[in-house]
C-alpha positions as CSV (number, residue, x, y, z in Angstrom):
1,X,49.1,-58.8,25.3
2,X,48.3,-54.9,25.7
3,X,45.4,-53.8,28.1
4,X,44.6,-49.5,28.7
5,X,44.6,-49.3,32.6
6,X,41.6,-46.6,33.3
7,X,42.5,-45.2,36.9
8,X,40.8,-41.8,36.0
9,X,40.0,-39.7,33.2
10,X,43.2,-38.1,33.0
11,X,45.4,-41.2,34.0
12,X,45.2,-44.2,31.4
13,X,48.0,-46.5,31.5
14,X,49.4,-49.6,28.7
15,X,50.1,-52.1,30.2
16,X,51.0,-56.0,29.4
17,X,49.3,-58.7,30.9
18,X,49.0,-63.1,30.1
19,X,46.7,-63.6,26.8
20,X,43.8,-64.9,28.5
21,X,43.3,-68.7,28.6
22,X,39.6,-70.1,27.9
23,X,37.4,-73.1,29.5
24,X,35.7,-75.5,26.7
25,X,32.5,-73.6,26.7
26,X,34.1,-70.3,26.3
27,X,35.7,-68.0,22.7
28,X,39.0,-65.9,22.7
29,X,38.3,-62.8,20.8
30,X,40.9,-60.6,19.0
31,X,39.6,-56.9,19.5
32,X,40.0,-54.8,16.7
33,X,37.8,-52.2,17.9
34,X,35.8,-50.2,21.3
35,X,34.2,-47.3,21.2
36,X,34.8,-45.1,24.3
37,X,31.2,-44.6,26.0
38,X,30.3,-41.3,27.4
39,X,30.0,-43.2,30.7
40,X,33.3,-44.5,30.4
41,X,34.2,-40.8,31.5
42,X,32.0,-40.4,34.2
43,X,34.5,-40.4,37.2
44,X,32.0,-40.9,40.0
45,X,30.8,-44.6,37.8
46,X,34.4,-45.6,37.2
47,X,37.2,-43.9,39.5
48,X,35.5,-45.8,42.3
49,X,36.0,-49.6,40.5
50,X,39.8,-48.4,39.3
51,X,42.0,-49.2,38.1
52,X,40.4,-51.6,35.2
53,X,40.5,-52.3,32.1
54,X,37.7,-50.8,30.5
55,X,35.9,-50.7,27.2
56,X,32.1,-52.8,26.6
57,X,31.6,-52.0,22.4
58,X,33.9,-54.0,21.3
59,X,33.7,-56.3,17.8
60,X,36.6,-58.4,16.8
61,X,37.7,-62.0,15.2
62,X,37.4,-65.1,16.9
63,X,41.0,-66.4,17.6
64,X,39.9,-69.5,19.5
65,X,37.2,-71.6,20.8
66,X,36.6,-74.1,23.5
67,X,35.7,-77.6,21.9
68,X,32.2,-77.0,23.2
69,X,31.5,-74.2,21.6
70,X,29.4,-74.8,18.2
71,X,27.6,-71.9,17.4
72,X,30.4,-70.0,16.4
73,X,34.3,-70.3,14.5
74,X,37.7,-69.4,14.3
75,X,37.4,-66.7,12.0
76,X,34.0,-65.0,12.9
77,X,33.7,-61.4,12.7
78,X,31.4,-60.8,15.8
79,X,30.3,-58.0,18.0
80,X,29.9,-59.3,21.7
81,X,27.9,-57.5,24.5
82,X,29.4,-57.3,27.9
83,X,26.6,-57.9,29.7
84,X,23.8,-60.3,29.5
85,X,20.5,-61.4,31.7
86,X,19.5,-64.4,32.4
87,X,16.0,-63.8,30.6
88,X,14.4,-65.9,33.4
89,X,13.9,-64.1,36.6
90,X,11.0,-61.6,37.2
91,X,12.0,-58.7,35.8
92,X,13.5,-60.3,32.6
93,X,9.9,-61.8,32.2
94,X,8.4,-58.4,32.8
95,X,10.4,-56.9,30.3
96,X,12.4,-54.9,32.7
97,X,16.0,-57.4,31.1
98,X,18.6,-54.5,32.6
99,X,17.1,-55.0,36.1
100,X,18.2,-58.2,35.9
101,X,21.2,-58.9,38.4
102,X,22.5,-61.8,36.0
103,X,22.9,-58.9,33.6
104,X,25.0,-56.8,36.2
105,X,27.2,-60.1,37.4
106,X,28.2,-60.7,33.4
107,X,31.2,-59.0,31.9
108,X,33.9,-60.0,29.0
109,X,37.9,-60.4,30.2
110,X,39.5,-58.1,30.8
111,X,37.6,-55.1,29.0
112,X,36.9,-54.4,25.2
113,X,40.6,-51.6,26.2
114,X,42.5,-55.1,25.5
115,X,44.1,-56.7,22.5
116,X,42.4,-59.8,23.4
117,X,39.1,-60.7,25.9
118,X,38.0,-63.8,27.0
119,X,34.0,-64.4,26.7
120,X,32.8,-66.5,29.1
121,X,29.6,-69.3,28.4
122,X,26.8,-66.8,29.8
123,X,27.7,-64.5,26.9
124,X,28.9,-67.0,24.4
125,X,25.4,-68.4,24.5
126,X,23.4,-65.5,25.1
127,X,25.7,-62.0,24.1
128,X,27.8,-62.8,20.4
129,X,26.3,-61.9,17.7
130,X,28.3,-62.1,14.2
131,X,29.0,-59.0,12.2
132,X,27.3,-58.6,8.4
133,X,30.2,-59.6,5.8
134,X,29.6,-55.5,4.7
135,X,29.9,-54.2,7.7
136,X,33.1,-53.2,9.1
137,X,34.3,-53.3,12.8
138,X,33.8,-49.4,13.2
139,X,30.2,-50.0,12.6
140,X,29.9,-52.5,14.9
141,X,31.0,-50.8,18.1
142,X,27.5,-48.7,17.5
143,X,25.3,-51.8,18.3
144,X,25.1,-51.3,21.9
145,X,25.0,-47.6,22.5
146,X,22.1,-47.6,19.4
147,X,20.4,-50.4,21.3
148,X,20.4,-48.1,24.5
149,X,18.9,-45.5,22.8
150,X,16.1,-48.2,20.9
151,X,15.5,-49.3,24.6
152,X,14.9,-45.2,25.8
153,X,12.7,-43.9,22.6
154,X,10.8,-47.5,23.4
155,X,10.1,-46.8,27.1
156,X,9.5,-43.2,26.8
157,X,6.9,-44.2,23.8
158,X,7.9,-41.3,21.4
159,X,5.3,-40.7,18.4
160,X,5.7,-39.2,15.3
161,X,3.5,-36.4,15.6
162,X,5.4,-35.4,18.9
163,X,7.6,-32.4,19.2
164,X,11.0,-34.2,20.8
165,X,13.7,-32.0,22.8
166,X,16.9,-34.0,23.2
167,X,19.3,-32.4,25.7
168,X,23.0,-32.8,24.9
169,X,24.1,-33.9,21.6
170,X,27.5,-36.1,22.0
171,X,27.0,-39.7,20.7
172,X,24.1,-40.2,22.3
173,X,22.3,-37.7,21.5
174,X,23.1,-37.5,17.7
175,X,21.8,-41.4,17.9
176,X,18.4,-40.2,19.1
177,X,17.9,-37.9,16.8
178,X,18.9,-40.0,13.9
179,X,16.6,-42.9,15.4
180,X,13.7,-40.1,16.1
181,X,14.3,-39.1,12.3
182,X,14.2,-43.2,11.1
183,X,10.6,-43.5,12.6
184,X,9.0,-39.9,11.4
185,X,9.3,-37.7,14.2
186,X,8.1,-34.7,12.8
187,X,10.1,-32.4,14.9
188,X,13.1,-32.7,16.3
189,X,14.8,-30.4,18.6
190,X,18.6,-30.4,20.1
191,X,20.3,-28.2,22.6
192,X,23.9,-28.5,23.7
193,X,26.5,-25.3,24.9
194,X,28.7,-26.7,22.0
195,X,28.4,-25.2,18.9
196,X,30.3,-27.9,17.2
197,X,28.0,-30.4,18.3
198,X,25.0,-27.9,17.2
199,X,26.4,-28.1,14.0
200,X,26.7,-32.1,14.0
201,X,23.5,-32.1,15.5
202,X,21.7,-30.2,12.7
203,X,23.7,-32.4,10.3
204,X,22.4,-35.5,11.0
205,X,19.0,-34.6,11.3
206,X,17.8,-32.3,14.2
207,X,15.2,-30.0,12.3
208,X,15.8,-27.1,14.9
209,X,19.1,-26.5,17.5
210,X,19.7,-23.9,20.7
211,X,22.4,-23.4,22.5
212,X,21.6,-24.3,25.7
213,X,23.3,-21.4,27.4
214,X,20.4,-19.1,26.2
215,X,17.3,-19.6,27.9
216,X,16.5,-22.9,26.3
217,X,12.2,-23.5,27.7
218,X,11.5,-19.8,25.9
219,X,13.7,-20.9,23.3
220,X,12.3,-23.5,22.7
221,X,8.3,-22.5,22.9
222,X,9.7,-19.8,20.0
223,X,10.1,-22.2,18.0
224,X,7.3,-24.4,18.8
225,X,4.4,-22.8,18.3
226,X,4.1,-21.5,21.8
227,X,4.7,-24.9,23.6
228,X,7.2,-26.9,25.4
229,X,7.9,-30.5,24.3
230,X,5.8,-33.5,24.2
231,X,9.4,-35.4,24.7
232,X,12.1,-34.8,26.5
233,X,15.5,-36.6,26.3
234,X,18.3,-35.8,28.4
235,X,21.5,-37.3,27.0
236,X,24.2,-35.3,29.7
237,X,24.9,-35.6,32.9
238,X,24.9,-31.8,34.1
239,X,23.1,-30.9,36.8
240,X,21.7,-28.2,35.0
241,X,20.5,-29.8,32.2
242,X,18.6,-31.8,34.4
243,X,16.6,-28.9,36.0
244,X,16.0,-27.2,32.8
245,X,14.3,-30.1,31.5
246,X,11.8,-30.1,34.1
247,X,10.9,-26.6,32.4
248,X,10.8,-28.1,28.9
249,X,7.8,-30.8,29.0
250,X,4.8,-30.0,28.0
251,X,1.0,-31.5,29.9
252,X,1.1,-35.2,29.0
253,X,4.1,-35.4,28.3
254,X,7.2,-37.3,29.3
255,X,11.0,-36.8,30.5
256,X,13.3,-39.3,30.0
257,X,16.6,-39.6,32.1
258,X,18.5,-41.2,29.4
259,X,21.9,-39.8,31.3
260,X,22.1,-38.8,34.9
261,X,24.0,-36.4,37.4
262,X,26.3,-37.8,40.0
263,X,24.5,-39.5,42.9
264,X,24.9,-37.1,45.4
265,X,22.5,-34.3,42.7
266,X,19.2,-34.4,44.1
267,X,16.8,-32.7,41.5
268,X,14.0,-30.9,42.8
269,X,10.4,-32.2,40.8
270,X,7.7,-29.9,41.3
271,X,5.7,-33.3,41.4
272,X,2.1,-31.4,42.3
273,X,2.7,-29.3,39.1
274,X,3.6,-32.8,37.4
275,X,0.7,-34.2,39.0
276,X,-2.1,-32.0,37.8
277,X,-0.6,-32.1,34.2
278,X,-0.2,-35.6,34.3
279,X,4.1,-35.2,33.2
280,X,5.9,-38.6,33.2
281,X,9.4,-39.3,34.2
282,X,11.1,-41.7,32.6
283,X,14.7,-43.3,33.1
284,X,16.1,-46.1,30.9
285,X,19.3,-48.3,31.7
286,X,21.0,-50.0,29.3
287,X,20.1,-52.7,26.3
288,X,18.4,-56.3,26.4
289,X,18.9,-59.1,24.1
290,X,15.7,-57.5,21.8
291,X,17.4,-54.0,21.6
292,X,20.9,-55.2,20.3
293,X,18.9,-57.5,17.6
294,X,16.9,-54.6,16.3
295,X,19.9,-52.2,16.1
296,X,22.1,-54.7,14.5
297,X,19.3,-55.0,11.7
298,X,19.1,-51.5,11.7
299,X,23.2,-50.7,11.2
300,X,22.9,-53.4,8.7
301,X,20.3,-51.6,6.5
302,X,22.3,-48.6,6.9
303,X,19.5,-47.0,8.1
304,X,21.4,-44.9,10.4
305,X,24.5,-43.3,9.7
306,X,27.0,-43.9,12.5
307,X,30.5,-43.9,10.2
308,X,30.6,-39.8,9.9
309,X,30.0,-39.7,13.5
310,X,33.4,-41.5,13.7
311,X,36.4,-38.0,14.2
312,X,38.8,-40.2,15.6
313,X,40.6,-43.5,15.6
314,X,43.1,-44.3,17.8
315,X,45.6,-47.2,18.2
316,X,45.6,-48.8,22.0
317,X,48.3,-46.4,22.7
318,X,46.7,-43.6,22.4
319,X,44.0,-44.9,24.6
320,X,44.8,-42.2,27.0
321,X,44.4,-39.4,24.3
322,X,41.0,-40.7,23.5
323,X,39.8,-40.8,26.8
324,X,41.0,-36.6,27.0
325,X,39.2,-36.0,24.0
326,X,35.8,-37.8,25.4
327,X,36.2,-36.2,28.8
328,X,36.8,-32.5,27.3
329,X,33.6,-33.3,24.7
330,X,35.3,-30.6,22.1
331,X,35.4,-31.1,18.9
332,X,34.8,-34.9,18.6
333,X,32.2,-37.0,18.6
334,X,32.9,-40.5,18.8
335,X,36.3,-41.7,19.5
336,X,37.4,-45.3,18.6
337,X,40.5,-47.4,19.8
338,X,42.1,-50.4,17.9
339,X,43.6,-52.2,20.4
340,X,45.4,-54.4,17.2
341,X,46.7,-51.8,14.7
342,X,49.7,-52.6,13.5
């Protein structure tokens, strides 16, 4: 079969490799499509672990099972979640599921970048979940980043009367303001140096947008009412967005590190300002078993609308162009490779 090598952003290579073979308690998927995640491009996350084959949103057909495996067919159109807890240790059972280091030892074979992964018996039992008859393949590679971003607005405990700043608007971003606009948020802000993602930002349902390279906390107060924000989001990794955010909160309220800098940034908190205004920061990892349900129910309903923030699909050879266009964050938004077009 075909795998997409990731060695860095700019070096993605096809490759053939054995069809993977599977134990009695594991499921051969046929990919048919991944998403490529925002921190699939993050160089300091990946370059290190390189070269691999990467890709964790994929959905696909079941080609074969082990003659264990009950729950599931040949034939099943399933999305399948890379990683999984183990939903017994003490931070699963405090809620905290993506401290979990079951969750963090748990992967598919060889990466959702492949014509064909192997899911092994942790995930078969605990990470497929079968795809609506109406909902196609595309769709389904939003059930994990939407999860992530039901897991943030959950932590950081947004309100509908609150006055929510989301910082960056690539996928991410655009999925928080859609979820924010699903449960009433009653004002929604977004702030990128894109304009093209200002635009897509104001399309799918940001009440109010600034470009971030203008002075985005007096900006922002212009346009509410004289305040900072009750919520802040922060869905990029640059260092400046970071620092500007600490600028954006208002007293009471909360910052959530949705995305972060590379490890070596150190951001500065003026934690006895913080302190006296009682501020919150917030940081929120991944998805649990809960977060994946609820956004499966929600894609379902069509409740969000995640197949217009679809500009490009590729076929597993141009995995390499897709990663470009992710890494560059022009004029796309998400970018999906089908590892099985013929």
């Amino acid at each position: 079969m075909l795998v997409a090598v990731y060695y860095n952003n700019r070096d993605v290579r096809i490759r053939e490799m054995p069809k993977p073979e599977i134990a009695s308690d594991e499921i051969l998927v046929k990919v048919m499509a991944c998403g490529i995640c925002g921190s699939d491009v993050m160089e300091w996350y990946r370059v290190p672990k390189a070269p691999r084959v990467l890709g964790h949103e994929a959905t696909g057909i079941i080609e074969k099972t082990g003659e264990k495996v009950t729950r599931y067919n040949v034939g099943d159109r399933v999305f399948v979640s890379h990683h999984v807890p183990c939903n017994k240790c003490q931070y699963c059972l405090k809620g905290h599921h993506t401290a979990c280091e079951t969750l963090h030892t748990t992967n598919y074979y060889p990466g959702g970048f492949a014509q064909y992964i192997r899911v092994a018996k942790m995930n078969v039992e605990y990470g497929v979940y079968k795809l609506p008859s109406d909902m196609s393949y595309h769709e389904g590679t939003f059930i994990e980043p939407l999860a992530c971003v039901i897991r943030g607005q959950r932590l950081a405990a947004i309100q509908k009367e609150d006055t929510l700043l989301i910082i960056g608007s690539g996928i991410s971003g655009i999925l928080h303001i859609q979820l924010a606009k699903l449960k009433g948020v009653q004002k929604i802000v977004a702030a990128d140096i894109n304009p093209y993602r200002l635009k897509l930002a104001e399309k799918f349902g940001a009440h109010h947008t600034i470009n971030a390279k203008e002075n985005l906390p007096q900006k922002l107060k212009e346009i509410n009412e004289g305040k900072p924000a009750d919520q802040v989001v922060i869905c990029t990794g640059a260092n400046q967005a970071s620092l500007t955010s600490l600028e954006c909160v208002d007293k009471g309220g909360t910052i959530l590190f949705f995305a972060v800098p590379d490890p070596t940034v150190k951001i500065p908190v003026p934690i006895t300002q913080f302190w006296r205004n009682e501020i919150t920061i917030k940081t929120s990892y991944g998805a649990a078993p809960g977060d994946l349900e609820e956004s499966l129910e929600i894609l379902a309903q069509k409740k969000v609308n995640v197949t217009d923030m679809i500009t490009h699909r590729l076929s597993l050879q141009q995995t390499a162009e897709g990663f470009r266009l992710v890494a560059d964050a022009g004029e796309s938004l998400k970018v999906i490779i089908e590892p099985n077009r013929v």
